[in-house]
Biopython code that builds the backbone (N, CA, C, O; Angstrom):
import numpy as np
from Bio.PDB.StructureBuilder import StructureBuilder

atoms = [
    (1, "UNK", "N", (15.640, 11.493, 15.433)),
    (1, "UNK", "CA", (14.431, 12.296, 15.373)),
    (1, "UNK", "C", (13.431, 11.666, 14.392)),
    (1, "UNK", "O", (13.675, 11.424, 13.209)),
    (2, "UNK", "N", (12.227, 11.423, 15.059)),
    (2, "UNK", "CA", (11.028, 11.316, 14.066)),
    (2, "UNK", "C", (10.656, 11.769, 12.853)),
    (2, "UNK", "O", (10.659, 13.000, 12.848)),
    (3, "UNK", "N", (10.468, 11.490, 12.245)),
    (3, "UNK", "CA", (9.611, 12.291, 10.779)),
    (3, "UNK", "C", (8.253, 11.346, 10.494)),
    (3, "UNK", "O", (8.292, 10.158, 10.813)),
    (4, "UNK", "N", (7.214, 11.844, 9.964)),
    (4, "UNK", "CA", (6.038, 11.639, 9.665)),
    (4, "UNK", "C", (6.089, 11.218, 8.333)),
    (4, "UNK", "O", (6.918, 12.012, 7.887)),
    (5, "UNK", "N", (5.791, 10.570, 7.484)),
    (5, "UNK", "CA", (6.418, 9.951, 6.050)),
    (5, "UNK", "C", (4.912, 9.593, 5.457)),
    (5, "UNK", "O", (4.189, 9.122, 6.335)),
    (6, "UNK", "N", (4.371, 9.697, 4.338)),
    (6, "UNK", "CA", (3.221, 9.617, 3.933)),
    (6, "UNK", "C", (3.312, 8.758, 2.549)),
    (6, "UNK", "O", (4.086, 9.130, 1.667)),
    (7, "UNK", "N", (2.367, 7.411, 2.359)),
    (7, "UNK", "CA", (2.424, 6.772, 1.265)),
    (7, "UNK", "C", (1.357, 6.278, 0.857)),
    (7, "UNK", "O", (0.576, 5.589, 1.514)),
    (8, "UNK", "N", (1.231, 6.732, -0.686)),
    (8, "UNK", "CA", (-0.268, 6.005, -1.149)),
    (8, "UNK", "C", (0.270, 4.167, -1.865)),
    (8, "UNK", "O", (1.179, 3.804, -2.611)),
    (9, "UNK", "N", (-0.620, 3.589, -1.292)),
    (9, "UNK", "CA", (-0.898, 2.018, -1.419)),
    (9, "UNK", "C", (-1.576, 1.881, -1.897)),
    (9, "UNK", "O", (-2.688, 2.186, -1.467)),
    (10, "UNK", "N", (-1.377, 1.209, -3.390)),
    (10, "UNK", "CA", (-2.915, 0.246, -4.294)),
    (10, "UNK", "C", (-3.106, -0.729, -3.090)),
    (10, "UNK", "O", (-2.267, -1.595, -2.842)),
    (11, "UNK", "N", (-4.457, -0.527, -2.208)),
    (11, "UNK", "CA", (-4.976, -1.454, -1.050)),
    (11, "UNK", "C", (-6.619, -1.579, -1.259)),
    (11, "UNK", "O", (-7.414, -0.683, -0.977)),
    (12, "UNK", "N", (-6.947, -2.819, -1.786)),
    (12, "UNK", "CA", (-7.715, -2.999, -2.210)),
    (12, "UNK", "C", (-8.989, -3.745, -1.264)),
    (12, "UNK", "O", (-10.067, -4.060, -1.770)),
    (13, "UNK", "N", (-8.633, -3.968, 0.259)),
    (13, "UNK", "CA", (-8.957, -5.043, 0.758)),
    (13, "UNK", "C", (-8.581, -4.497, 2.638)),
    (13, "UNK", "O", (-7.896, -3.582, 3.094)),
    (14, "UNK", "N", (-9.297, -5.423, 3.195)),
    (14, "UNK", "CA", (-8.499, -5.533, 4.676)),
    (14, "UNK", "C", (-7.249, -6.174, 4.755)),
    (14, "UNK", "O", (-6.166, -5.951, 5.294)),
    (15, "UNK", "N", (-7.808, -7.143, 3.959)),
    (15, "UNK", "CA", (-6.441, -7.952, 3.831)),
    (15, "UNK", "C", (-5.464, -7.499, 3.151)),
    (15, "UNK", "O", (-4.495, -8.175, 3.497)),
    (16, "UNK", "N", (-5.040, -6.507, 2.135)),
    (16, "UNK", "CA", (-4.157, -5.750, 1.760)),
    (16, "UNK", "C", (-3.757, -4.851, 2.828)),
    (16, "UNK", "O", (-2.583, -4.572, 3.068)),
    (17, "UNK", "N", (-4.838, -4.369, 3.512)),
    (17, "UNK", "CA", (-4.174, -2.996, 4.629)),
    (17, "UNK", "C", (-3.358, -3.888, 5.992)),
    (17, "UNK", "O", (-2.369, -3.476, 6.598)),
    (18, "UNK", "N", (-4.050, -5.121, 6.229)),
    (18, "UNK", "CA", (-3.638, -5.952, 7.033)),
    (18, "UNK", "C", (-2.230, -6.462, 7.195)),
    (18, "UNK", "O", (-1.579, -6.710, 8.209)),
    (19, "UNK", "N", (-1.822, -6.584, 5.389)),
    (19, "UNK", "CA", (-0.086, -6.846, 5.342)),
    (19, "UNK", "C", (0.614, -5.990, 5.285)),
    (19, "UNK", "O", (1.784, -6.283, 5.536)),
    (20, "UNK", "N", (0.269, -4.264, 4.880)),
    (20, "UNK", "CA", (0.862, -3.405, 5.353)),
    (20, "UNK", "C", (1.184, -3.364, 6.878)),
    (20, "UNK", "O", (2.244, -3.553, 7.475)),
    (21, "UNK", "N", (0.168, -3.114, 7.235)),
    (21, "UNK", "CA", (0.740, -2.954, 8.983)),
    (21, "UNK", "C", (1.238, -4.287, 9.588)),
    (21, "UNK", "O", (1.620, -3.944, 10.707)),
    (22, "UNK", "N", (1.464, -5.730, 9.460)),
    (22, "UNK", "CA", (1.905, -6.599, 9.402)),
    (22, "UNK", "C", (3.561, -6.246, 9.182)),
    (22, "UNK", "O", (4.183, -6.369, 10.237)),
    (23, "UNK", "N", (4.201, -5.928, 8.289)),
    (23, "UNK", "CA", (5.415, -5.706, 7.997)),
    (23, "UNK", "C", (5.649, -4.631, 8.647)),
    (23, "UNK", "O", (6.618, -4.788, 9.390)),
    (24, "UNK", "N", (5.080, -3.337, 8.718)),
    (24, "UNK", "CA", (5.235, -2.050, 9.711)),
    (24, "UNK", "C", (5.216, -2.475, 10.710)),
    (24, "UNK", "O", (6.229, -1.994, 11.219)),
    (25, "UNK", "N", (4.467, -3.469, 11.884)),
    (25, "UNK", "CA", (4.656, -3.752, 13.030)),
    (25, "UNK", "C", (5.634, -3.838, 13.053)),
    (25, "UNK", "O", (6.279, -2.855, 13.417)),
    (26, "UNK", "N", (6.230, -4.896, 12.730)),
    (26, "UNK", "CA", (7.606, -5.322, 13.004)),
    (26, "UNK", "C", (8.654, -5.120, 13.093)),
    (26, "UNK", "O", (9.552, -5.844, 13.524)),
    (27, "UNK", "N", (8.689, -3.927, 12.628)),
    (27, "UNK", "CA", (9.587, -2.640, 12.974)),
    (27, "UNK", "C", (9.262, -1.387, 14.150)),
    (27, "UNK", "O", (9.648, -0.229, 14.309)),
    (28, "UNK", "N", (8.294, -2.357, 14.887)),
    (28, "UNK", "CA", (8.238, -1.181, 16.297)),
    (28, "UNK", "C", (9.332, -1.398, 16.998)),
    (28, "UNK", "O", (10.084, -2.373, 16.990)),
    (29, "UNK", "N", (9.371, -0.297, 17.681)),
    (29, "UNK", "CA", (10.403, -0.322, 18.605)),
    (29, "UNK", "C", (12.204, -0.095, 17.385)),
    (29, "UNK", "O", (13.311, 0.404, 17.587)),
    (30, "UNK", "N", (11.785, -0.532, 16.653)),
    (30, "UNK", "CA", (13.332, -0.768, 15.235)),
    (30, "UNK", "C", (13.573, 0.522, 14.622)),
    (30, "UNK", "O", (14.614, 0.682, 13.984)),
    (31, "UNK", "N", (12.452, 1.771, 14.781)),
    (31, "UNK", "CA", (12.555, 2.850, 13.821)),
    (31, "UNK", "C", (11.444, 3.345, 13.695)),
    (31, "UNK", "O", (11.254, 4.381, 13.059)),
    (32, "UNK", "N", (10.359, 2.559, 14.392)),
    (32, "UNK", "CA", (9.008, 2.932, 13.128)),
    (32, "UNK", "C", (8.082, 3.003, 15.027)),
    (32, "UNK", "O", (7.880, 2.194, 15.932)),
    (33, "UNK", "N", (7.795, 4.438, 14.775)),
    (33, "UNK", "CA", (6.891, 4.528, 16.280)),
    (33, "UNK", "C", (5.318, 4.808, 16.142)),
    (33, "UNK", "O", (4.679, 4.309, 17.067)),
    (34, "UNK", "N", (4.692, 5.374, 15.361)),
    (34, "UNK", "CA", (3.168, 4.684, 15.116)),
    (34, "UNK", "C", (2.993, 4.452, 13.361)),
    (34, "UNK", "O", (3.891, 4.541, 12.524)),
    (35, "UNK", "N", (1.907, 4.214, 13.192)),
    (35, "UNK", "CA", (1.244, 3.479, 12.198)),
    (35, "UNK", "C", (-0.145, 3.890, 11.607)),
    (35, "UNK", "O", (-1.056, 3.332, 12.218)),
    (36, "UNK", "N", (-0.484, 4.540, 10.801)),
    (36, "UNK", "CA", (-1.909, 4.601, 10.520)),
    (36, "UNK", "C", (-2.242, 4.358, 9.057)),
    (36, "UNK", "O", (-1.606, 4.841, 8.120)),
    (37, "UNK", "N", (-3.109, 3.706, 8.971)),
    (37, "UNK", "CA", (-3.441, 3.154, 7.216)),
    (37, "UNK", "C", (-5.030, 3.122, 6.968)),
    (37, "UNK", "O", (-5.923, 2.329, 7.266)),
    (38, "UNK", "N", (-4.981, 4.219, 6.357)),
    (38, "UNK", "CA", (-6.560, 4.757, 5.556)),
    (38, "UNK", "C", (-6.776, 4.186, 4.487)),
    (38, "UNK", "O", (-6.249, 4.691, 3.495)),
    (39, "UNK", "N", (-7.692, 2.831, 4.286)),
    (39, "UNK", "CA", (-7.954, 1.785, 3.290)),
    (39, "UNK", "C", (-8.911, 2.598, 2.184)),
    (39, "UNK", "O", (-8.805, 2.247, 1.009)),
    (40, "UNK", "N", (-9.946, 3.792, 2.561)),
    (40, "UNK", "CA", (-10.342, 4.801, 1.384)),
    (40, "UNK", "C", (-9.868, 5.244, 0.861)),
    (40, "UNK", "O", (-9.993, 5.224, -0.363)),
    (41, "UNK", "N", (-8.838, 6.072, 1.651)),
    (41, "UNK", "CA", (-7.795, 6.809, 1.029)),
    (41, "UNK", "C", (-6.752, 6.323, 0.242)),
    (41, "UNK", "O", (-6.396, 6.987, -0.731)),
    (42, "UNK", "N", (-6.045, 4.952, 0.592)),
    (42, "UNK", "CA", (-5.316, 4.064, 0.262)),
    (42, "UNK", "C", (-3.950, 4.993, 0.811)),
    (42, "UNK", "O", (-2.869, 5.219, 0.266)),
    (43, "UNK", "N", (-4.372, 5.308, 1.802)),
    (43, "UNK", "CA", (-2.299, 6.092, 1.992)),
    (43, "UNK", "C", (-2.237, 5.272, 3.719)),
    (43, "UNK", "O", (-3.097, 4.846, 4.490)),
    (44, "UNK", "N", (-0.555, 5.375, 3.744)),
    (44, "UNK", "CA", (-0.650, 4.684, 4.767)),
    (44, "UNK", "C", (0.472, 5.768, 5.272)),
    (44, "UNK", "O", (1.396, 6.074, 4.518)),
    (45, "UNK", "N", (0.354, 6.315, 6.536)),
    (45, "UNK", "CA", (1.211, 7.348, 7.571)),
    (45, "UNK", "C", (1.656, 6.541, 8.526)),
    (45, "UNK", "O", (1.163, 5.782, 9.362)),
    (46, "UNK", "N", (3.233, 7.068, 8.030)),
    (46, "UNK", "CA", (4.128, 6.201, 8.818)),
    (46, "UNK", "C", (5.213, 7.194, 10.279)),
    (46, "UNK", "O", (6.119, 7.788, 9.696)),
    (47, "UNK", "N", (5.267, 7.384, 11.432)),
    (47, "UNK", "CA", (5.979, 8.346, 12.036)),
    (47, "UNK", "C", (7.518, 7.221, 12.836)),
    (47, "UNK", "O", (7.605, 6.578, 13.882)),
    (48, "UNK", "N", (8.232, 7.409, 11.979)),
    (48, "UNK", "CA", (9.548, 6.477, 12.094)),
    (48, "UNK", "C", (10.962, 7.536, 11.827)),
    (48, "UNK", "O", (10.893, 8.506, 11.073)),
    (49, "UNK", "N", (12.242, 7.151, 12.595)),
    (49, "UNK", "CA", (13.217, 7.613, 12.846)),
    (49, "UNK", "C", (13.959, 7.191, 11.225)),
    (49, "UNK", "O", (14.785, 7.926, 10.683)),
    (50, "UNK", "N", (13.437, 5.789, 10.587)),
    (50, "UNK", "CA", (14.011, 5.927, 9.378)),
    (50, "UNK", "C", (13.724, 6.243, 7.958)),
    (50, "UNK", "O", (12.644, 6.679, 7.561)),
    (51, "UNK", "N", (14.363, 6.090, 7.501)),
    (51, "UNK", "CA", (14.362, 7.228, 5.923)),
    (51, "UNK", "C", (13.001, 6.486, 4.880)),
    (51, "UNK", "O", (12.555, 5.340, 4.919)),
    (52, "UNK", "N", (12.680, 7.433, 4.161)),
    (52, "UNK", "CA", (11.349, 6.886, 3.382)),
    (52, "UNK", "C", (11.840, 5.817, 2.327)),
    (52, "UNK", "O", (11.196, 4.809, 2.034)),
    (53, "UNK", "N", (12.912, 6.124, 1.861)),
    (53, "UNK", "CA", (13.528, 4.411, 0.916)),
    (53, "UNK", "C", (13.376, 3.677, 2.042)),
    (53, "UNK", "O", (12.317, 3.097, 1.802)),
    (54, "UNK", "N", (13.785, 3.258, 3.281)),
    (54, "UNK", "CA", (13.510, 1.670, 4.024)),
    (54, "UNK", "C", (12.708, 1.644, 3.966)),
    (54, "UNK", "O", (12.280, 0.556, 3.581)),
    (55, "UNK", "N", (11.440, 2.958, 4.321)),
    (55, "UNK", "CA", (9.792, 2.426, 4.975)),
    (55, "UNK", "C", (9.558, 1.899, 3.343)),
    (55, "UNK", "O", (9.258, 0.706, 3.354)),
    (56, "UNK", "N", (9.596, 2.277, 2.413)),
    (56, "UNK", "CA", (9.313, 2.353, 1.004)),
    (56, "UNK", "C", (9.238, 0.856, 0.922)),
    (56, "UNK", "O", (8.228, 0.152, 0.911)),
    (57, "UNK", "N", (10.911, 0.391, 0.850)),
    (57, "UNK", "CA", (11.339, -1.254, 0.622)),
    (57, "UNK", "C", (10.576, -2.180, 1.430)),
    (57, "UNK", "O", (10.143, -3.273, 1.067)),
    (58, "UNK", "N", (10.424, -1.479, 2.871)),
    (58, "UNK", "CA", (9.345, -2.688, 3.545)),
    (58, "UNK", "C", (7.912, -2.712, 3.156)),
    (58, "UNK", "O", (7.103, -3.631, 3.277)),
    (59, "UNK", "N", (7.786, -1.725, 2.749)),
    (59, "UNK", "CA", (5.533, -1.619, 2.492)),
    (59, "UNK", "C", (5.934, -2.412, 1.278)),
    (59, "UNK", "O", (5.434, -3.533, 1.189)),
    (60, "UNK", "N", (6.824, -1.982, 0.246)),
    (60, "UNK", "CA", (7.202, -2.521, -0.969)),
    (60, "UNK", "C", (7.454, -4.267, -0.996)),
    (60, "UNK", "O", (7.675, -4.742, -2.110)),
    (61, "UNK", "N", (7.436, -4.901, -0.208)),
    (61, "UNK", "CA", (7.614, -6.292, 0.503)),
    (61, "UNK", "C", (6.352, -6.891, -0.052)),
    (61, "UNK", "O", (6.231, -7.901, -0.745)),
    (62, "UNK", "N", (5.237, -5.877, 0.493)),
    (62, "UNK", "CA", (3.877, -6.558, 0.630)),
    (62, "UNK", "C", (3.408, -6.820, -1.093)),
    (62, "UNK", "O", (2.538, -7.666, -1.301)),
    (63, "UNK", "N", (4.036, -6.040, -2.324)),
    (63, "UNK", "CA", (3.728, -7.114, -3.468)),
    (63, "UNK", "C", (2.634, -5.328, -3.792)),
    (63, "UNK", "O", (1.966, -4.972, -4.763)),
    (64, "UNK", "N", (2.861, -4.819, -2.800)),
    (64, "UNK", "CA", (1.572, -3.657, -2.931)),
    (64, "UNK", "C", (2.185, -2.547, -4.228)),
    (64, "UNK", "O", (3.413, -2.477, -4.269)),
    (65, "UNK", "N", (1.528, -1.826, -5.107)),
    (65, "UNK", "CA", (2.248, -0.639, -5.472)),
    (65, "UNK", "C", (2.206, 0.423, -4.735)),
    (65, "UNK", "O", (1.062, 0.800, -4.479)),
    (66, "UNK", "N", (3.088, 1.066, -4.285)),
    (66, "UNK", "CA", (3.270, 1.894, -3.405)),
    (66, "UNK", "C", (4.305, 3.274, -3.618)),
    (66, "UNK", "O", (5.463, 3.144, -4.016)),
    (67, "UNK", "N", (3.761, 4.454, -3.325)),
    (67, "UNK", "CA", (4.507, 5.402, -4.084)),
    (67, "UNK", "C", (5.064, 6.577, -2.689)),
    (67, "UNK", "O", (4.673, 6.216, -1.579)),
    (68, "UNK", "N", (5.700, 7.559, -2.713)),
    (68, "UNK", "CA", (6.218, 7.993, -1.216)),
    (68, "UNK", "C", (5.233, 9.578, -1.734)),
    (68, "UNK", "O", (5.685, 10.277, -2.641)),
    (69, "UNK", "N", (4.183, 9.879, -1.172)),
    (69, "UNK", "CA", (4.176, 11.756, -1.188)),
    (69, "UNK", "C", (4.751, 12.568, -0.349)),
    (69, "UNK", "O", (4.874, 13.731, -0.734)),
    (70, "UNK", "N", (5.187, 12.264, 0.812)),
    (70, "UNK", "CA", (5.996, 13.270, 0.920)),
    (70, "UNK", "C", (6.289, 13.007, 3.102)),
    (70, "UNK", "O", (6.322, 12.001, 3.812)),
    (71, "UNK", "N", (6.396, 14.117, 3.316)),
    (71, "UNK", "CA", (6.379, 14.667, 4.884)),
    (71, "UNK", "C", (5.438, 15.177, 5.246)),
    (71, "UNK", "O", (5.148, 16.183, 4.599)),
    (72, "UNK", "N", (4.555, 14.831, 6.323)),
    (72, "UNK", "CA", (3.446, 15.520, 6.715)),
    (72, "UNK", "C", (4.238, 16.895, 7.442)),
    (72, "UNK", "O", (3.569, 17.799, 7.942)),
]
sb = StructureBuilder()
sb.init_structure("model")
sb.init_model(0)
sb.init_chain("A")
sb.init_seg("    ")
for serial, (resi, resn, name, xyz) in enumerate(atoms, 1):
    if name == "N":
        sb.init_residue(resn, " ", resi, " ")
    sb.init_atom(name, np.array(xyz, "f"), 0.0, 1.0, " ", f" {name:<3s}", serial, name[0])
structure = sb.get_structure()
């Protein structure tokens, strides 16, 4: 089952929001079924079958600081 997972990203750039969803792609189809990343807002909404520590460790990849708020 899906869950909706919500994370604010120090994203400073396109190119910061760009390597977020870069590493989130790559987990389509793996767990992770859409993607949305608000570069004003700096949060990035994730709707994936896995737990917010993996999505965490992968956004956490990108070098980004990144923190989990919660479940939409």
């Amino acid at each position: 089952m899906s869950s909706t997972h919500i994370f604010n990203v120090e994203m400073t750039c396109e190119g910061c929001s760009g390597a977020v969803e870069r590493v989130l792609n790559r987990l389509k189809g793996q767990g992770v079924d859409n993607i949305s990343i608000s570069l004003p807002d700096q949060k990035v909404i994730v709707t994936s079958t896995l737990t917010a520590d993996q999505l965490l460790e992968v956004i956490k990849k990108t070098g980004k600081k990144t923190t989990y708020v919660g479940t939409q």
